[in-house]
N, C-alpha and C positions, 0 to 999 in steps of 0.2 A: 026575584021577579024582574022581569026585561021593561026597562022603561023609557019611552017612547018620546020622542020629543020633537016637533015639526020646525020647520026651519027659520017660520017667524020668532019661535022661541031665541034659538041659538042667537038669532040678531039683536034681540033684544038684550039676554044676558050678554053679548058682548060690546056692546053700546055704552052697555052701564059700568062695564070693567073698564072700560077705555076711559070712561067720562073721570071714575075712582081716579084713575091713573093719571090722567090730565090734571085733575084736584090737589093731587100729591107734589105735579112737577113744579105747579103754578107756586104753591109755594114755599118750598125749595130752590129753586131755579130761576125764580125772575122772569117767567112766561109774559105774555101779553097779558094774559087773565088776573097776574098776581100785580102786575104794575098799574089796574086798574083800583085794585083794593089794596093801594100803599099802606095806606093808614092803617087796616087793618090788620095789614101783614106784620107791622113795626110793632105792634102790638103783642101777639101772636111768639114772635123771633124773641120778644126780648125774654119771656117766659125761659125761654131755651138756651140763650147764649148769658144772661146776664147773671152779676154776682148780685143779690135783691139784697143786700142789705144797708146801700149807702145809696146816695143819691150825690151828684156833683154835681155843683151849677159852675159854668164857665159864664162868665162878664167879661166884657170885651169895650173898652174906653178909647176914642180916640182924642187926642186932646189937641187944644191948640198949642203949635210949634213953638211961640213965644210965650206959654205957660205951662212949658213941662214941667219947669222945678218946682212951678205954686204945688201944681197935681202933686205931683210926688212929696209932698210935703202931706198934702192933704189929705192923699190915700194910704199915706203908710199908719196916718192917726185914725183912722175910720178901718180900714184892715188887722193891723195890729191891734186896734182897740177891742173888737169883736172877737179875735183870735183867743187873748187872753180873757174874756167873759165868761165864769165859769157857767153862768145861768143860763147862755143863748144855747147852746148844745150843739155847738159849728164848730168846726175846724177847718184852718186856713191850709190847704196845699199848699198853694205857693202862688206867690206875685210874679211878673214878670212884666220886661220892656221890650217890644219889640228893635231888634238893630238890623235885620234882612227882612224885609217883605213890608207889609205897613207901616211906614215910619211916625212916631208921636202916637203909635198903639199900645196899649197894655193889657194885660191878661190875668185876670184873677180867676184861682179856683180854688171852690168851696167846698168842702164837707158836712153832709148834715144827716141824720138817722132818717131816711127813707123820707116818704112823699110828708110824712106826718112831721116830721121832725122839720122839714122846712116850713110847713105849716106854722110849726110854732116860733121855732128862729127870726122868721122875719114879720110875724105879728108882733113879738117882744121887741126887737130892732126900733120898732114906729112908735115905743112909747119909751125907748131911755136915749139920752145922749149921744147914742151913737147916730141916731135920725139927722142931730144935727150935725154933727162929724161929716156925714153923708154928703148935707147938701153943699158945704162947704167946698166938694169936690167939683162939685156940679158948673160952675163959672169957668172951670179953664176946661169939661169938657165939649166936644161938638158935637160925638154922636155914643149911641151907647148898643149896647145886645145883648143878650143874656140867652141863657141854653141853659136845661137841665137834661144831664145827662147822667147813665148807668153804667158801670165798668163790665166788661168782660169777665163772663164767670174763671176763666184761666189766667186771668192776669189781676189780682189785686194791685192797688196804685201804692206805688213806694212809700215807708214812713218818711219823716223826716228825715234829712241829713245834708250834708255842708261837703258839697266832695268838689265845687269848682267847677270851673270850665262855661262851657255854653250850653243852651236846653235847647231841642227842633223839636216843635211843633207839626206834625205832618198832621192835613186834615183833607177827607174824600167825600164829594159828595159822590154819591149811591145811588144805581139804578132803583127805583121803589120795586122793591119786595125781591132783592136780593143779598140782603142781611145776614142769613144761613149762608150763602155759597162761601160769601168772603170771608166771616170769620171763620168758617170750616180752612180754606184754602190757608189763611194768615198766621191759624194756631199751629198748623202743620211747619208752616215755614218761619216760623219763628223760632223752632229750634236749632237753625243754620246761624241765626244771626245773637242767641243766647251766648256762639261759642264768645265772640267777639263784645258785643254788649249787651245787656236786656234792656227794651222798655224803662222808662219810666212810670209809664199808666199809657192805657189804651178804654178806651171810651167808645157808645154811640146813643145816637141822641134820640129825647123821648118827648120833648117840649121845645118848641123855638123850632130853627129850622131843622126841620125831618131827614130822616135817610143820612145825615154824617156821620163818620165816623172819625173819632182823631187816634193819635200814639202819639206820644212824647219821648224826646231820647235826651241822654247827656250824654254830653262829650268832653276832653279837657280843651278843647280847639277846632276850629274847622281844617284844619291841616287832618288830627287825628280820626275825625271826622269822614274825610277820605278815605284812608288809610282803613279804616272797620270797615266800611263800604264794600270798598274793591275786596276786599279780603272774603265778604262776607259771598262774593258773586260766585269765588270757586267753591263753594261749599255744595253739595247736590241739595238741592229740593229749594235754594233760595228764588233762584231763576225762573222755575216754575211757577211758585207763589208770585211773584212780581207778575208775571203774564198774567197769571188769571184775576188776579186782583185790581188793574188795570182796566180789562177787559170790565167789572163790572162798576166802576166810576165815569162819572160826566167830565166832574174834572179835579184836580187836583192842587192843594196848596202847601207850601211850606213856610215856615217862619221860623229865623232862629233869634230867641231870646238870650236876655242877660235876668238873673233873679235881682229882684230889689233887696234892700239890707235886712228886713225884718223877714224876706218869703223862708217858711222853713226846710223847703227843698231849695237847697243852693249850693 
């Protein structure tokens, strides 16, 4: 049977295909429409790109310059302390000092079994000894941050290990509601730069401030540091990835660390 169809019809059905089409780019793509509902794009993305079964928080200390040693005294007894607690159900990443980028900064990251397992971690924190370990820290610092963040479902965060050298910090913030492009573009071009080093963990964020993304790298030096680098530029597909990952950050930061004595990536 021949069936007929007038041409308000055709406009309509393709208003609405267009509209579908629009829905899909927005986000994917980081449209205008998608960086209106950041929030609930972050939401959305992490379903898709993330590993669901850990949760890291990044704490971030700046201290005062004429009591870093108290700090570090302070924090390796309140970190270390926690680390070995078989009861709290956390594991300690790794500590670190800032030596390029924020100077008298530190950087703790944490391990804890998903939303619930922090849940519980730091309601147990506030009723044993380590609460006051904590506050002890508290006098040499001046400002503090915290961030819960979810790893990359392709990139699990390193176990432990003692291999030397310096750690960089790279951290972007993110056009809102373009989370899929760059880990799509980032996973591809991480294979250029596996030849030379991998990651140490690659992250982005779900609490605190939104839309970042960080990676972590070792190196045995910032000489050799270079040297992966440039190497890394003649590989095909790194170059590309660099452009378009670029293209969907505001801005960009680096920081290279030294680990503290107790961090167990060092």
């Amino acid at each position: 049977m021949l069936r007929i169809v007038n041409h308000t019809t055709i406009r309509v059905v393709a208003l609405s295909r267009a509209r579908r089409f629009i829905s899909v780019q927005s986000i994917l793509h980081g449209s205008p429409e998608a960086k209106e509902a950041g929030e609930v794009d972050i939401q959305q993305h992490s379903r898709l790109v993330a590993r669901g079964k850990y949760v890291h928080g990044f704490e971030v200390h700046r201290v005062k310059p004429d009591a870093v040693e108290v700090y570090k005294h302070a924090a390796a007894k309140y970190y270390a302390g926690i680390k070995n607690d078989p009861e709290l159900h956390v594991k300690l990443t790794g500590s670190w000092e800032t030596i390029v980028g924020d100077q008298d900064a530190f950087v703790h990251i944490l391990e804890y079994e998903n939303y619930a397992g922090y849940d519980k971690t730091t309601a147990l924190i506030k009723k044993t000894h380590h609460a006051n370990a904590y506050r002890e820290l508290l006098p040499s610092v001046t400002s503090r941050t915290s961030q819960l963040t979810q790893e990359f479902a392709f990139f699990p965060t390193s176990p432990p290990h003692a291999q030397g050298g310096i750690f960089e910090l790279r951290t972007y913030q993110l056009k809102p509601g373009t989370l899929l492009e760059w880990e799509n573009a980032w996973r591809k071009g991480i294979e250029a730069r596996r030849k030379f080093v991998a990651p140490v963990g690659a992250w982005f964020s779900q609490i605190g401030r939104l839309h970042q993304v960080h990676h972590m790298w070792q190196y045995p030096s910032l000489e050799a540091r270079k040297e992966m680098r440039e190497k890394a530029w003649q590989i095909d597909g790194w170059a590309e990835t660099v452009s378009k990952t670029s293209q969907l950050a505001k801005f960009m930061d680096s920081f290279v660390l030294l680990p503290l004595p107790y961090s167990p990536l060092k």
